[in-house]
C-alpha beads as a LAMMPS data file, in Angstrom:
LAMMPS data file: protein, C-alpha beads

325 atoms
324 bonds

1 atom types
1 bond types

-500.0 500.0 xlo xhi
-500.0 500.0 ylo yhi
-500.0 500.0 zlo zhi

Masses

1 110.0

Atoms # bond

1 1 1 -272.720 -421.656 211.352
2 1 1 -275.987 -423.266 211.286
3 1 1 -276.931 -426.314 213.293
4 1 1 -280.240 -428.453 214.570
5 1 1 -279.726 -428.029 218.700
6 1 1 -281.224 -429.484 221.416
7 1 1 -281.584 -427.811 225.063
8 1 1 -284.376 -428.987 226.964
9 1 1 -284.713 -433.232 227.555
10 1 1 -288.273 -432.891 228.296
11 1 1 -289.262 -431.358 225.559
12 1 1 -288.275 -434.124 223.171
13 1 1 -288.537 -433.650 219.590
14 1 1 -290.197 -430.380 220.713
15 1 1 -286.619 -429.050 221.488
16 1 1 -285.286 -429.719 218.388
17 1 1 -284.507 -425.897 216.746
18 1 1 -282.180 -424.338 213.863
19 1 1 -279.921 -421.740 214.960
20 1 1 -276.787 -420.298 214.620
21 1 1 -273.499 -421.550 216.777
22 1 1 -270.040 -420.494 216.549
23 1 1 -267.783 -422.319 214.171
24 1 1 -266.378 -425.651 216.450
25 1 1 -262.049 -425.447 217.249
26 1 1 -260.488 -428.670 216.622
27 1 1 -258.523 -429.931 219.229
28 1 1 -255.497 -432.261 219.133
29 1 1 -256.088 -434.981 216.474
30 1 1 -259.299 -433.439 215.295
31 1 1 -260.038 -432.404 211.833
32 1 1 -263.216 -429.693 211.398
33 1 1 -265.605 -430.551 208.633
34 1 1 -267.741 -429.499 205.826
35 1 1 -270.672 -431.099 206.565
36 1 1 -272.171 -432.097 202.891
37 1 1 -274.960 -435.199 204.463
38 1 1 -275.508 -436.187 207.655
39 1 1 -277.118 -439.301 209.201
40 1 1 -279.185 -439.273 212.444
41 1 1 -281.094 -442.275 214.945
42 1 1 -284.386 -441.196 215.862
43 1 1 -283.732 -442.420 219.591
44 1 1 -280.752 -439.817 219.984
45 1 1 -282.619 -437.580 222.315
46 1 1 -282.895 -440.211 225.075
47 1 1 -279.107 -441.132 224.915
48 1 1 -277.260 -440.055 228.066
49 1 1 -274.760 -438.691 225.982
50 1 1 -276.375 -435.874 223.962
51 1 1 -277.146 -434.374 227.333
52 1 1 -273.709 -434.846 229.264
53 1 1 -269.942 -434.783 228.211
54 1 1 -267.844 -437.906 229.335
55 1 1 -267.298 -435.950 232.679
56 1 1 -271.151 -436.226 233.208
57 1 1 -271.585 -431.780 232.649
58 1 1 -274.472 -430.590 231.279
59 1 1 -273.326 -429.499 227.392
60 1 1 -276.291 -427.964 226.046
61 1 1 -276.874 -427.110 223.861
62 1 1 -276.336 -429.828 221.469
63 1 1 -275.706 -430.724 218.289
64 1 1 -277.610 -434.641 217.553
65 1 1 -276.222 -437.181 214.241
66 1 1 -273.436 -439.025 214.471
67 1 1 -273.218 -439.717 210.883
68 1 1 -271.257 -437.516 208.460
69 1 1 -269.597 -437.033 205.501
70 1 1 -268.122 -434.194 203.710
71 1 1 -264.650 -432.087 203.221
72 1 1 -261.972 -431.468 205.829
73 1 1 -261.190 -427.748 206.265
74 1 1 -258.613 -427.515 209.173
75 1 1 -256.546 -430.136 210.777
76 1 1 -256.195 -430.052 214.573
77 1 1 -252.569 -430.168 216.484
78 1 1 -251.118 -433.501 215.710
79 1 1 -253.074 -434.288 213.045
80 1 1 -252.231 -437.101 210.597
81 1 1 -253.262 -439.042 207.903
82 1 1 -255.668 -436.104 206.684
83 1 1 -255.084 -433.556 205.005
84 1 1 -257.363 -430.395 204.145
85 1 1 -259.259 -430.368 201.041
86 1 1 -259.871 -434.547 201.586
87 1 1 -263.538 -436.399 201.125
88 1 1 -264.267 -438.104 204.678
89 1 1 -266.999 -440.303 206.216
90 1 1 -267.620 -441.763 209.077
91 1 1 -268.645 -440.991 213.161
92 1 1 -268.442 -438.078 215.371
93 1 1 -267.800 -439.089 218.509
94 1 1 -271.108 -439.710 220.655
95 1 1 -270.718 -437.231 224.095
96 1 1 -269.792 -434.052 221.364
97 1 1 -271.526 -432.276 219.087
98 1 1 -272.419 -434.047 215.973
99 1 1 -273.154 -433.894 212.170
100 1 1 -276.667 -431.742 211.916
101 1 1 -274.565 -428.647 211.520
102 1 1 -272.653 -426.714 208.602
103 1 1 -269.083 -427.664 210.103
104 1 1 -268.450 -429.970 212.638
105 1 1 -265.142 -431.482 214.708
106 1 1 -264.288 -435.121 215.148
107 1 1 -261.556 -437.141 215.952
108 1 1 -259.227 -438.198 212.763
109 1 1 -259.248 -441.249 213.924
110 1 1 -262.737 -442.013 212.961
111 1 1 -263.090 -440.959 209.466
112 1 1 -262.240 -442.848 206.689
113 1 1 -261.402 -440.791 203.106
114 1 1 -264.406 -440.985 200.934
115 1 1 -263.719 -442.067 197.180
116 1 1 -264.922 -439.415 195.194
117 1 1 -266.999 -441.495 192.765
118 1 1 -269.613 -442.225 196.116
119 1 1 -272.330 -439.254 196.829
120 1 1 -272.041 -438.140 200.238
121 1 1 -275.595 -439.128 200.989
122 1 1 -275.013 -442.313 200.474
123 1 1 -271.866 -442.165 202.976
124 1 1 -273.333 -440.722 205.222
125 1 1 -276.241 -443.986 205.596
126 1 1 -273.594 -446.122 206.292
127 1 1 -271.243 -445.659 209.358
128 1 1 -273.132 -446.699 212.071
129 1 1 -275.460 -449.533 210.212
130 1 1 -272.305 -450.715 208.273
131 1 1 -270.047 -450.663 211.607
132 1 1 -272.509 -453.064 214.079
133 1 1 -273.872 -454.701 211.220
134 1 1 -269.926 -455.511 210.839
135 1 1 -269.017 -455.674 214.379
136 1 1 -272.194 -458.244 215.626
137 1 1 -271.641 -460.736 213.137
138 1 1 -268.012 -461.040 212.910
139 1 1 -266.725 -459.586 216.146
140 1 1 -268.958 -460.815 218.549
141 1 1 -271.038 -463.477 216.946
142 1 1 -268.167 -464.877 214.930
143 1 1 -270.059 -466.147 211.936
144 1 1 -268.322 -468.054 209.330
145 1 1 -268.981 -470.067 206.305
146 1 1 -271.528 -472.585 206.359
147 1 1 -273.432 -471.389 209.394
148 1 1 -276.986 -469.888 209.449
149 1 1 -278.343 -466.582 210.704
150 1 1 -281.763 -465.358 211.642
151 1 1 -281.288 -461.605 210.952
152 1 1 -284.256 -459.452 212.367
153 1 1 -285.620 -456.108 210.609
154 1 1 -283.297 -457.434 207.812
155 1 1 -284.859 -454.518 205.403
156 1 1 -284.101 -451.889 207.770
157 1 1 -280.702 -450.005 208.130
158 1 1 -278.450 -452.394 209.360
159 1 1 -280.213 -455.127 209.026
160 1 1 -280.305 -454.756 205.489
161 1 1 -276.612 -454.443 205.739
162 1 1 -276.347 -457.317 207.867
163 1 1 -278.045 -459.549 205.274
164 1 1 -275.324 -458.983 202.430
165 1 1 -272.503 -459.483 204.925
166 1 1 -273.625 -462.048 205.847
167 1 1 -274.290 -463.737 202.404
168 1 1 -271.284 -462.513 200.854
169 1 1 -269.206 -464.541 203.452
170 1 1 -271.070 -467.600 202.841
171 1 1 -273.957 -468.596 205.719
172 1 1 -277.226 -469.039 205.086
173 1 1 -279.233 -466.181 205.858
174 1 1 -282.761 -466.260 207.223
175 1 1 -284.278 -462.248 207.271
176 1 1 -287.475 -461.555 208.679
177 1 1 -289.721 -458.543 208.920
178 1 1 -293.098 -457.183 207.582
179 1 1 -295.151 -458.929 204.736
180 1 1 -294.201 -456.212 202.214
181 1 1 -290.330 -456.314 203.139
182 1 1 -290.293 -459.802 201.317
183 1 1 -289.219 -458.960 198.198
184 1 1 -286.883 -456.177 199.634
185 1 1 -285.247 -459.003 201.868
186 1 1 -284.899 -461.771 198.957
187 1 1 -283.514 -459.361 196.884
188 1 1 -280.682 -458.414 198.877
189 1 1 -279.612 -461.823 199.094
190 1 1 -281.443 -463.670 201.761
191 1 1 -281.880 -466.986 201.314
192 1 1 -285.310 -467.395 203.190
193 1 1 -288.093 -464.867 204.588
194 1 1 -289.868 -465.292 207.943
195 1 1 -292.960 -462.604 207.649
196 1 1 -293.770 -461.858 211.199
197 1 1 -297.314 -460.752 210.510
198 1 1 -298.165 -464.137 209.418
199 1 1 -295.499 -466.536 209.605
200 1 1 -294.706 -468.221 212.963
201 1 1 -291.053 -467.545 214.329
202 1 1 -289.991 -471.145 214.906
203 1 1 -290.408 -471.790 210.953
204 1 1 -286.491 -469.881 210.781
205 1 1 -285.717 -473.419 212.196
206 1 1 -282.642 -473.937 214.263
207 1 1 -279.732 -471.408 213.498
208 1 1 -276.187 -470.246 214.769
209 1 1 -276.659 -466.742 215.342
210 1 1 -279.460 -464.244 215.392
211 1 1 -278.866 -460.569 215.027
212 1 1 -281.564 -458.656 216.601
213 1 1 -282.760 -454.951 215.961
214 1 1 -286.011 -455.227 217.080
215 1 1 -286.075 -456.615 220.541
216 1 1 -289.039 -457.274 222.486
217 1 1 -291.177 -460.488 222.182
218 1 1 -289.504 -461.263 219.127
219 1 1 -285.696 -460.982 221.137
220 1 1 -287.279 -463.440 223.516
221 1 1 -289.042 -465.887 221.505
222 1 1 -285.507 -465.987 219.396
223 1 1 -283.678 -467.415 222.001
224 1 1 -285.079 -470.535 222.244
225 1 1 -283.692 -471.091 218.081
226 1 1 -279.949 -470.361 218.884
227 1 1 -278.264 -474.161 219.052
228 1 1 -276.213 -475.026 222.039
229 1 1 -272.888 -472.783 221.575
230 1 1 -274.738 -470.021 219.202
231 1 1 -274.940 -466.887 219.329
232 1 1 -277.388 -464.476 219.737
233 1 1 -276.210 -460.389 219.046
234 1 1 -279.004 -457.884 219.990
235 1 1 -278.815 -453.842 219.729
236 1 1 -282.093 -453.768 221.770
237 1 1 -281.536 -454.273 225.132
238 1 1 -281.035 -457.626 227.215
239 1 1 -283.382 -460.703 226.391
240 1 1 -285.404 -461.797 229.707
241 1 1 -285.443 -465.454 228.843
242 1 1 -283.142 -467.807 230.409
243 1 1 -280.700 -469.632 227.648
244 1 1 -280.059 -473.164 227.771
245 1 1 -276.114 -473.676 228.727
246 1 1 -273.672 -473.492 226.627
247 1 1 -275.777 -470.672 224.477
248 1 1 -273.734 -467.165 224.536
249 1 1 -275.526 -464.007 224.478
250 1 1 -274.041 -460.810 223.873
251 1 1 -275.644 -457.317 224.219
252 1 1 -274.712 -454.832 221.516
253 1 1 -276.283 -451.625 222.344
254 1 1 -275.489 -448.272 220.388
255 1 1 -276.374 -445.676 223.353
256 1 1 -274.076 -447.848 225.694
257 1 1 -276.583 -448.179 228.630
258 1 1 -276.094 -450.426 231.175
259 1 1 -278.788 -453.272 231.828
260 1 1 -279.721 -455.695 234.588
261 1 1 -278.860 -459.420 232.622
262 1 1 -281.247 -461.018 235.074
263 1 1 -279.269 -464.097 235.038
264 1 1 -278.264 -464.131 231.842
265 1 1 -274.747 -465.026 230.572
266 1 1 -274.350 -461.581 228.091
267 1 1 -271.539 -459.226 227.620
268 1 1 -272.658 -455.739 227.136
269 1 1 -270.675 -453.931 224.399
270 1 1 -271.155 -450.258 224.463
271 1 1 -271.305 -448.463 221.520
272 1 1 -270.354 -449.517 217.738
273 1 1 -266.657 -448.959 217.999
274 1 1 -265.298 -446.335 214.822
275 1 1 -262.783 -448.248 212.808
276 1 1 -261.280 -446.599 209.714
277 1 1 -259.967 -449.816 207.943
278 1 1 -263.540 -451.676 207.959
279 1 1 -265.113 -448.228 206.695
280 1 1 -262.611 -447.864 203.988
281 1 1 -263.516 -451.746 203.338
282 1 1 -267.557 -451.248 203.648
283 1 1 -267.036 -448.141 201.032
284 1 1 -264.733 -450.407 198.525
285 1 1 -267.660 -452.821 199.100
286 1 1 -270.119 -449.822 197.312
287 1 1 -267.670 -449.046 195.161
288 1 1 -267.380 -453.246 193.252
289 1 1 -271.342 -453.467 193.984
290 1 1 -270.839 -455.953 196.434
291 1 1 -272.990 -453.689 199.215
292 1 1 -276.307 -451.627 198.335
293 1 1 -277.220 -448.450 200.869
294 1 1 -280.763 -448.129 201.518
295 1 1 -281.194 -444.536 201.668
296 1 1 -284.976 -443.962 201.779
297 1 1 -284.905 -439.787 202.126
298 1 1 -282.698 -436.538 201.425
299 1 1 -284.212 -433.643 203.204
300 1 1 -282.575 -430.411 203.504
301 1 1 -280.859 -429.026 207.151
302 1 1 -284.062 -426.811 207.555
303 1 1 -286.238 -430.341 207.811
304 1 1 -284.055 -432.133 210.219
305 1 1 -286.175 -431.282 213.220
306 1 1 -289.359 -432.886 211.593
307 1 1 -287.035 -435.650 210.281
308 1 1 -287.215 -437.060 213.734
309 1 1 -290.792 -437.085 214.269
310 1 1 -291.527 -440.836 214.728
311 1 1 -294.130 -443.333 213.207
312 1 1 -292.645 -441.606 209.231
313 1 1 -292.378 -444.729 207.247
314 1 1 -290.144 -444.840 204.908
315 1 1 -287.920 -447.299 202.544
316 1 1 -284.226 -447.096 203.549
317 1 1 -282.311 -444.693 205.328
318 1 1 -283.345 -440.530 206.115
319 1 1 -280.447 -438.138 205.426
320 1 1 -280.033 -434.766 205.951
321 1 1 -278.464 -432.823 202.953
322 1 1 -276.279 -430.111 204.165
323 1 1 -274.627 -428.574 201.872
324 1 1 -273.866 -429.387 197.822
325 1 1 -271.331 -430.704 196.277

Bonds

1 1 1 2
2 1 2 3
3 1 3 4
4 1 4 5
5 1 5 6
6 1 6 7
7 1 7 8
8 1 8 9
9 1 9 10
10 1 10 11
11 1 11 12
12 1 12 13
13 1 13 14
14 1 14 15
15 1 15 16
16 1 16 17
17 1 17 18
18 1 18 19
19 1 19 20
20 1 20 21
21 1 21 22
22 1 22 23
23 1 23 24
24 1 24 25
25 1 25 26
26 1 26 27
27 1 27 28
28 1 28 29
29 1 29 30
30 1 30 31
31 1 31 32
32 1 32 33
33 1 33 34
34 1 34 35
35 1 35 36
36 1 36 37
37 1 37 38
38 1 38 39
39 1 39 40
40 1 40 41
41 1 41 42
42 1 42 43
43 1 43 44
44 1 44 45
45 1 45 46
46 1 46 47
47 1 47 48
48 1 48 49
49 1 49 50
50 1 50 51
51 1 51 52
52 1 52 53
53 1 53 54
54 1 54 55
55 1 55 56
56 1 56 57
57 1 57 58
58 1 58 59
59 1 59 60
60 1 60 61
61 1 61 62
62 1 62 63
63 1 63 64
64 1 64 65
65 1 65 66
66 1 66 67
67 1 67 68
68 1 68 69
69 1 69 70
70 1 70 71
71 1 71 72
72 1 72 73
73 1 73 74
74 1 74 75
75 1 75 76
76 1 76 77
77 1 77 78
78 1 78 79
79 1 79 80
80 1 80 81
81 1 81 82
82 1 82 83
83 1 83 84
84 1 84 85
85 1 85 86
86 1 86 87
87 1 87 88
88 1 88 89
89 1 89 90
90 1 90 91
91 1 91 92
92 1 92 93
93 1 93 94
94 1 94 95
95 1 95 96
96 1 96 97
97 1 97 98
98 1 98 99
99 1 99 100
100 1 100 101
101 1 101 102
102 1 102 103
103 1 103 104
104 1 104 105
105 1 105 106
106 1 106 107
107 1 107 108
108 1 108 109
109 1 109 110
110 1 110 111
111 1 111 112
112 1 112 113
113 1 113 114
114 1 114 115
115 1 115 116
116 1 116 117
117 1 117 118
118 1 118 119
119 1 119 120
120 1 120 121
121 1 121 122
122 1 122 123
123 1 123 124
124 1 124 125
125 1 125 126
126 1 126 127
127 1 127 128
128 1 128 129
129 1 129 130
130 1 130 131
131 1 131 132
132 1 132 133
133 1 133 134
134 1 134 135
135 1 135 136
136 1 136 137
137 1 137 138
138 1 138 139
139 1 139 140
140 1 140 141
141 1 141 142
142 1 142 143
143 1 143 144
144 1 144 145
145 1 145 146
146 1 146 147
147 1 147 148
148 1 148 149
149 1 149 150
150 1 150 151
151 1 151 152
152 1 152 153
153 1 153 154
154 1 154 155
155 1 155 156
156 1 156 157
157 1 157 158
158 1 158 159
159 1 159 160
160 1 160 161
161 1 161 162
162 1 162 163
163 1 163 164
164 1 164 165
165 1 165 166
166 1 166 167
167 1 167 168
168 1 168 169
169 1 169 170
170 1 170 171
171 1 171 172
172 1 172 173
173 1 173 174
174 1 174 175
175 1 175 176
176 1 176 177
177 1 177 178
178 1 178 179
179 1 179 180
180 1 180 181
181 1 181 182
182 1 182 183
183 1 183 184
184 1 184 185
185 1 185 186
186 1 186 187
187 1 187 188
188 1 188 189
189 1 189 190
190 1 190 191
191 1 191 192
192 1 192 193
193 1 193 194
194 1 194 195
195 1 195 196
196 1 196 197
197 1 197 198
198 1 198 199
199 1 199 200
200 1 200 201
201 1 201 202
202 1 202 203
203 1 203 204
204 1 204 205
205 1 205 206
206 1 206 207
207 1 207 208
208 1 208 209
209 1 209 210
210 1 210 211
211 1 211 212
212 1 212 213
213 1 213 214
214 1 214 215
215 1 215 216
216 1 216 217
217 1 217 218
218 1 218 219
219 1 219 220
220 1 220 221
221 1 221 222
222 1 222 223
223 1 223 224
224 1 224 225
225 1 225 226
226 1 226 227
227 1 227 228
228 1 228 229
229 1 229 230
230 1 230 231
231 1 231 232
232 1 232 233
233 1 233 234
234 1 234 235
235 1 235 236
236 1 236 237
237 1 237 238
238 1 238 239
239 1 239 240
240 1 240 241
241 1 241 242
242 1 242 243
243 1 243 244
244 1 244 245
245 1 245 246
246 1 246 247
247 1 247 248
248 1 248 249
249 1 249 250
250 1 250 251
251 1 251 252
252 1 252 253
253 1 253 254
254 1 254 255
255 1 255 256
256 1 256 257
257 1 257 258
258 1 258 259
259 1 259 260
260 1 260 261
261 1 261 262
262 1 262 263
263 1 263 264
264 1 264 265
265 1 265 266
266 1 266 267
267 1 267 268
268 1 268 269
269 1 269 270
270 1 270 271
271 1 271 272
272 1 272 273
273 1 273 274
274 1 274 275
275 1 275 276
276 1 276 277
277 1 277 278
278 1 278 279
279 1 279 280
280 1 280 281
281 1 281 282
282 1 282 283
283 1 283 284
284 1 284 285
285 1 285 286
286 1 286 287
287 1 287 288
288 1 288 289
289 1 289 290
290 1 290 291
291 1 291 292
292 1 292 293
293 1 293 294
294 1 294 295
295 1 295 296
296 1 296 297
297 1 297 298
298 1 298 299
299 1 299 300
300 1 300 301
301 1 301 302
302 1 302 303
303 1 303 304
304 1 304 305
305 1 305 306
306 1 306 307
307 1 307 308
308 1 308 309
309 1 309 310
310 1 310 311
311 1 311 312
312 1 312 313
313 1 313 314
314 1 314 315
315 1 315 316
316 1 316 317
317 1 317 318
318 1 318 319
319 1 319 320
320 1 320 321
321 1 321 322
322 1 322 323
323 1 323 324
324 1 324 325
């Protein structure tokens, strides 16, 4: 089969080749995919995991996305609640080979079946944005009705996501980003915009959580907005700002790296967890209209390499088409 590998670490997006690899073998509880779209994070290439299985050996080369979505071919040993022939999306786990390839094996435990009346492109933008967009609000910040969020990047991937969660379950929702996300953010249902190329921070006002994607100055500066007993959620990396008491902070990082706090009262949370019954609910969500998928790009396998060059700039989501329907 054909993947996008990786094999040198220094060589950075350099590294990044098509080439042929033997068809994967699904192991017990595994299903091997079809790979129709596959979703990708440009940072990938510095995650300790695409370099070293859970045992901490060497695995190149290997396979980057974690993202997928496509048909189930073969069902592992002990497989159940799959069957072959079945639309699935969702993640492949993050210290194995993942979705930029023509077949790939993951856990069954971490797909979800695809209704057939949602492209696979558009599945395959939303595991890992839907998941801790999902996860920091509700499962670690604990928003409810009636409370207000300052939601960072809130036209990007997840925070886009983030912003119609959000709204749908009743807070106020304050997004911020660049001066021409404005419309982008107000349209998916934010209730105010904080530009921050020309609008000062502190105008979001007080709030009860902030969900951070962008880290930085801005993570800091946020900190001093959370009231006494908020929240404050980042997938950045730790804020260096003391909080006030009483002011929880927990650190939600994707590539599950471990940080000095420097004082700071923060739980670290490694990795967005897969969970098949919120990404059954998150595609039912596409399916009434309740949830839009910003999917920017569709290039082709053969592009995938330059589809991590950084600095690209574009609207929504890059996926990589794989194969057709």
């Amino acid at each position: 089969m054909r993947a996008i590998t990786v094999r040198d670490r220094e060589a950075g997006i350099t590294g990044l080749a098509l080439e042929d690899l033997p068809h994967p073998h699904a192991a017990e509880n595994d299903v091997i995919m079809r790979v129709h779209a596959a979703g990708f994070t440009r940072g990938e290439l510095d995650w300790p995991a695409t370099w070293a299985d859970r045992a901490g050996r060497d695995r190149t080369p290997s396979v980057p996305g974690h993202e997928v979505s496509g048909v189930v071919t073969d069902l592992g040993y002990g497989t159940t609640g799959l069957t072959v022939g079945q639309q699935v999306f969702g993640l492949t786990d993050w210290a194995r080979d993942g979705s930029l390839a023509e077949y790939v094996a993951v856990e069954a435990r971490n797909l979800a079946p695809l209704p057939a009346d949602i492209d696979h492109t558009v599945a395959a933008a939303l595991p890992i944005s839907g998941l801790t967009a999902w996860q920091g609000l509700f499962e670690h910040a604990r928003l409810t009705t009636g409370q207000t969020v300052l939601i960072h990047g809130a036209a990007g991937g997840v925070g886009s996501i983030a912003v119609q969660l959000a709204q749908e379950t009743g807070a106020r929702v304050v997004g911020t980003g660049r001066t021409a996300d404005r419309n982008t953010v107000l349209g998916l249902g934010a209730h105010a915009f904080v530009d921050l190329e020309a609008d000062r921070l502190a105008d979001a006002g007080q709030v009860d959580v902030v969900f951070d994607v962008i880290g930085g100055d801005i993570l800091d500066r946020s900190a001093a907005l959370v009231r006494t007993g908020g929240t404050l959620v980042t997938i950045a990396h730790p804020p260096t700002v003391r909080p006030d008491d009483g002011r929880a902070l927990f650190f939600v990082h994707l590539l599950g790296v471990t940080a000095t706090s420097r004082g700071l009262t923060w739980t670290p949370c490694q990795f967005v967890e897969p969970d098949r019954a919120r990404l059954a609910d998150l595609a039912q969500r596409l399916r009434d209209g309740r949830l839009r998928v910003r999917v920017g790009a569709v290039r082709p396998l053969t592009e995938a390499a330059a589809a991590f060059a950084p600095g690209q700039r574009v609207s929504g989501r890059t996926i990589i088409r794989v194969a057709e329907g």
